[in-house]
C-alpha positions as CSV (number, residue, x, y, z in Angstrom):
1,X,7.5,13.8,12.2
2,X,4.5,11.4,13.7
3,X,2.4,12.3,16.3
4,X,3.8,10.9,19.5
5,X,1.4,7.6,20.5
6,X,-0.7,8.1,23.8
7,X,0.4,5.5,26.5
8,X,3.0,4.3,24.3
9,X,4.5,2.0,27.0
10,X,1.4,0.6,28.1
11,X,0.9,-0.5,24.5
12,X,4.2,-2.3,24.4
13,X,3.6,-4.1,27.1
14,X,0.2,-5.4,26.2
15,X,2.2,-6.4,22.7
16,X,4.4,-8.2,24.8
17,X,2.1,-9.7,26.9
18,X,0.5,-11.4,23.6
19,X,3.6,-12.4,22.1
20,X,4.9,-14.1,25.6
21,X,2.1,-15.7,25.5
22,X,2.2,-17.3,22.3
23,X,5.7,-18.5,23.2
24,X,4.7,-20.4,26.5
25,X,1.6,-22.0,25.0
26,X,3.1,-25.2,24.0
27,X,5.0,-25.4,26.8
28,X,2.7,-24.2,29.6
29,X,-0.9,-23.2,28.5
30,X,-1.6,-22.2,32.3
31,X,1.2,-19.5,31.7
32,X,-0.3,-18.5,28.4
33,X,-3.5,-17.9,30.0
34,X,-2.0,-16.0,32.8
35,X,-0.4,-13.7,30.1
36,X,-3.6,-12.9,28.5
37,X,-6.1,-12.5,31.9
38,X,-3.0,-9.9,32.9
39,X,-3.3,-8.3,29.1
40,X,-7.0,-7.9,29.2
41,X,-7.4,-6.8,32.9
42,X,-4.0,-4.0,31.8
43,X,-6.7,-3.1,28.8
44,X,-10.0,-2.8,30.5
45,X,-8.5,-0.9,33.9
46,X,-6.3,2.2,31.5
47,X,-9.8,2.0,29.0
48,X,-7.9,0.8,26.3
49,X,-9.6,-1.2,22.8
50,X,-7.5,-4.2,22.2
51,X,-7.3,-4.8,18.4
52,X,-9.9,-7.4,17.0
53,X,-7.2,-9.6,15.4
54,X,-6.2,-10.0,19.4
55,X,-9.8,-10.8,20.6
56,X,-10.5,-12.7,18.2
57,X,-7.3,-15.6,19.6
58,X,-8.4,-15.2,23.0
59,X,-11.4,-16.7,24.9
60,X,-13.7,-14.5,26.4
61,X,-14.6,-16.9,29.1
62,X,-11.2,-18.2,30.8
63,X,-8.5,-16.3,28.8
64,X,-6.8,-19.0,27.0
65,X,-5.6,-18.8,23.4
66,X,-8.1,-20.0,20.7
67,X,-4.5,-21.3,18.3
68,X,-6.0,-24.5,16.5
69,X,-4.0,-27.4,18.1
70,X,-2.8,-25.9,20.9
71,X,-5.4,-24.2,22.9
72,X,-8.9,-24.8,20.7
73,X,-10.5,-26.9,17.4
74,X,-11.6,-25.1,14.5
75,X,-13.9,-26.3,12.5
76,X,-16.0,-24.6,9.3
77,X,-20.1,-25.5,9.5
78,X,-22.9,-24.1,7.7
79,X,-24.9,-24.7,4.6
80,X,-26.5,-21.5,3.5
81,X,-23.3,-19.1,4.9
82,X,-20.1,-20.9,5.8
83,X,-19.1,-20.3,9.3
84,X,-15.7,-20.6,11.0
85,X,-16.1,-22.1,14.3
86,X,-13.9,-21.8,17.1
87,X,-13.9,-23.8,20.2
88,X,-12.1,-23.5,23.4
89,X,-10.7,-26.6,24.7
90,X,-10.4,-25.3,27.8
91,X,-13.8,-24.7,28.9
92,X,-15.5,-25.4,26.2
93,X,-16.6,-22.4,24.7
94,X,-17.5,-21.4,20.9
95,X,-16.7,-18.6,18.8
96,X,-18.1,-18.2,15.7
97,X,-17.7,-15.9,12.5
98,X,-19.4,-16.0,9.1
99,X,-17.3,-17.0,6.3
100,X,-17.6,-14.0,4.1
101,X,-16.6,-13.5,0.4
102,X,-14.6,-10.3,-0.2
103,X,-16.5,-7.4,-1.3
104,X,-16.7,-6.9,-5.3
105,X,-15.1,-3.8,-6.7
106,X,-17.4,-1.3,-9.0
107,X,-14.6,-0.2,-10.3
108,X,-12.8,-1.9,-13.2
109,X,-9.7,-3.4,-12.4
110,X,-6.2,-1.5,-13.7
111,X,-4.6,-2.8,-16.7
112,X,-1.4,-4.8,-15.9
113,X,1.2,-3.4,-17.8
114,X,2.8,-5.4,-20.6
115,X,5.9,-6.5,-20.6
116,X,6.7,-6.0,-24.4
117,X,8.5,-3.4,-25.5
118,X,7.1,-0.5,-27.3
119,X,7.4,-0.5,-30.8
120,X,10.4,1.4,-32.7
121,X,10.2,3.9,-35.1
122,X,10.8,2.4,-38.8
123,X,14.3,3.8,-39.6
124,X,14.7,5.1,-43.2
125,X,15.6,2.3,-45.7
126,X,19.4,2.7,-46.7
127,X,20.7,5.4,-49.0
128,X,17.6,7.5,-48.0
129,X,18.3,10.2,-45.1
130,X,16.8,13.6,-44.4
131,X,16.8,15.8,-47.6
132,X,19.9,17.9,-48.1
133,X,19.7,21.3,-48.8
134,X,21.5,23.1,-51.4
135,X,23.9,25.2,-50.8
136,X,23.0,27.7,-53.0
137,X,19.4,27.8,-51.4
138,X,21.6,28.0,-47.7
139,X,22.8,31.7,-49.1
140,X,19.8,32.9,-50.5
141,X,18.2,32.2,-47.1
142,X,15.5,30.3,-48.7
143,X,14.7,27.9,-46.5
144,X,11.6,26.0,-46.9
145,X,12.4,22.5,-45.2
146,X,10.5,21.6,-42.2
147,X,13.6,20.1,-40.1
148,X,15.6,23.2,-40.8
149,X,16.4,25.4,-38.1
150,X,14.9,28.6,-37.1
151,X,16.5,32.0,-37.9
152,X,17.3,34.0,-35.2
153,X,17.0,37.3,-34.5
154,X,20.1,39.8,-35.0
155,X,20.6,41.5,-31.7
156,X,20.5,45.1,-33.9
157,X,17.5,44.2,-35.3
158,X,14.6,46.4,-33.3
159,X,11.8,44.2,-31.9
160,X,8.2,45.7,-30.9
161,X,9.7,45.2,-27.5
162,X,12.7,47.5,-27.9
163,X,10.6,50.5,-28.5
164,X,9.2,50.5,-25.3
165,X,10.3,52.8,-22.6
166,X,10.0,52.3,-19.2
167,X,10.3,54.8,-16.7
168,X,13.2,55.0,-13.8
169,X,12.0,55.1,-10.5
């Protein structure tokens, strides 16, 4: 069983708080920023981290939601490093964040399995099977083919084990 989450409910409602707010944008963007200022101020007052995915939507300066077409323009700029720029159409404001390449692996990539079958073991060409054994070799107890069968041992036949005497406690 999970550990029980610390101020479980509080979380939820900050969850909620972001989600109602990204419903009333398109209809009422003063709403939307009403929802987040509340989410924040819920946040910073019980000294809780809000997720970077979260700050990184909302503006720092008057609490509105950074969505492109809705609440702010994003644009990319930069020669040398690619940034992402976001600005707040609200007051103006601009976010930005480099444009980085995902980091390169050391370590050598796994082999995708194929999706050919393995390959089947030749079966013998007609008319020739596993060699038969005559019978009069099966009575004489010769038997020298590798497929054969082991013998096995005759339960009155004494074993190095059956010679060994334990005591009774």
């Amino acid at each position: 069983m999970a550990a029980p989450v610390k101020d479980r409910e509080v979380l939820q409602r900050l969850s909620f708080l972001f989600q109602a707010a990204h419903w009333v944008l398109p209809h009422s963007p003063a709403l939307a920023r009403f929802y987040c200022s509340i989410q924040r101020g819920t946040a910073r007052r019980l000294v809780l981290r809000l997720s970077p995915s979260v700050k990184r939507v909302v503006c720092r300066r008057c609490c509105s939601l950074l969505l492109p077409g809705a609440g702010g323009c994003l644009r990319l700029r930069g020669r040398g490093q690619p940034r992402t720029v976001l600005r707040c159409r609200s007051c103006g404001r601009h976010r930005r964040y480099l444009c980085r390449e995902p980091p390169i692996l050391e370590t050598p990539p796994l082999e995708t399995p194929t999706l050919e079958p393995p390959p089947l073991e030749q079966a013998p060409a007609p008319g020739q099977g596993p060699p038969r054994i005559n019978p009069a070799q099966q009575q004489s107890g010769d038997m020298s083919s590798d497929w054969s069968p082991q013998k096995r041992p005759v339960p009155n036949q004494k074993t190095p084990f059956a010679e060994i005497k334990l005591p009774l406690f």
